[in-house]
N, C-alpha and C positions, 0 to 999 in steps of 0.2 A: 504494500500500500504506500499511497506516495506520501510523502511529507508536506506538505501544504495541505491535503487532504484530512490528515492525522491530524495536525493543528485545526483546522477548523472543525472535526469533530470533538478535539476539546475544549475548544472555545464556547460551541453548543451544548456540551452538556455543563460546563461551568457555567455556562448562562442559564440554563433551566432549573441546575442547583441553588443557584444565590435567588431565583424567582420563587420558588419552592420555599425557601429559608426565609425569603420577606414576606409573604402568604403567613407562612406561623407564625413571624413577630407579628407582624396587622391580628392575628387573632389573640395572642397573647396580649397585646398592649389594648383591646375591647376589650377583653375580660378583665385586665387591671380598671379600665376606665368603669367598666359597669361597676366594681367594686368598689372604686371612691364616689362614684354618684350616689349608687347606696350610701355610702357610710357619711355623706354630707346631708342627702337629700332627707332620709328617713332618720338620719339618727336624730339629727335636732327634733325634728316630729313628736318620736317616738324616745328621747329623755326627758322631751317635759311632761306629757303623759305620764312616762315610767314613775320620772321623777316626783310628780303630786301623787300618782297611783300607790306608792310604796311608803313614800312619805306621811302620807294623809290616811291612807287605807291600812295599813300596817302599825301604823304610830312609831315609826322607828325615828332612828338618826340621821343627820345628815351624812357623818361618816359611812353608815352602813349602807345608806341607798346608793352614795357613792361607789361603794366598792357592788354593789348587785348591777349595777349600770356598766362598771369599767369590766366586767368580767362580762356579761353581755356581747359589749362592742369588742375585746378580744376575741369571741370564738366565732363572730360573722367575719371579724380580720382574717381568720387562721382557715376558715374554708374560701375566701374568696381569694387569698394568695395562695392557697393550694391551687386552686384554678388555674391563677395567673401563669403558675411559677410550671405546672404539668406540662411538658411538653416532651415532643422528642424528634430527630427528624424523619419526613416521612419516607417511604416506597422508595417514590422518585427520584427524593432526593437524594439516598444510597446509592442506587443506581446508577444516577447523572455523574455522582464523584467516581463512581469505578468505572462508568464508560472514559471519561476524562481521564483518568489513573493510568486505564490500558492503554488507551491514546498517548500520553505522553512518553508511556514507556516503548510504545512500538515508533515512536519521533528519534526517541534516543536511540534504539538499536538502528533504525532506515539513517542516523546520522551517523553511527558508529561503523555500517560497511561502506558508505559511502567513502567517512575517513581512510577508511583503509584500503579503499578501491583508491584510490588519488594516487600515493605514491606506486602503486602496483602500473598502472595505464602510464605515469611519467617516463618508468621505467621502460616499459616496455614501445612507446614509442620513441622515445633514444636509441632500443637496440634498432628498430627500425630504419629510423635516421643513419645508423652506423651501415645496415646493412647496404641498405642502398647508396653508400658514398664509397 
């Protein structure tokens, strides 16, 4: 296979890998954003509720409502950065790295006899040169 050919099927699948890789950040970086919308949108909401709810309905302290509230917003944190954070890459994009991989490795072998076709051809049209003089 020719070497320009090999280059441009790694340039294609390294292109379709880094697309593949931006595709799961865009979906990792919505799921982080769904979870600070949540945790802006509803939590104010749903701390002053909590907070007269637990306060007022409970007769507690303000220390203790506090800590019933921060332990709350902790375990909606701790699943929506599990979300965020779950990823891994996909199918394609294994793939597209090892088409690229074989690709550059069969660049270097089609450069490696070339190499050594060069001085082999110099030589041998020198003896040429000799013969025919």
């Amino acid at each position: 296979m020719r070497v320009d050919r090999l280059a441009r099927i790694a340039v294609e699948a390294e292109t379709i890998r880094w697309k593949s890789a931006a595709a799961r950040l865009a979906c990792r970086i919505a799921f982080a954003m769904i979870a600070l919308v949540f945790m802006i949108g509803v939590l104010i909401f749903a701390h002053i509720a909590a907070w007269y709810w637990i306060r007022v309905g409970f007769d507690q302290t303000f220390y203790v409502t506090a800590c019933i509230l921060g332990g709350v917003d902790l375990a909606i944190a701790i699943v929506f950065g599990a979300l965020a954070s779950r990823s891994s890459p996909s199918r394609q994009e294994r793939e597209a790295l090892d088409v690229r991989r074989r690709a550059v490795q069969s660049m270097a072998t089609a450069f490696s006899i070339g190499q050594m076709a060069l001085p082999v051809l110099r030589m041998t049209n020198s003896l040429l040169r000799r013969a025919k003089a």
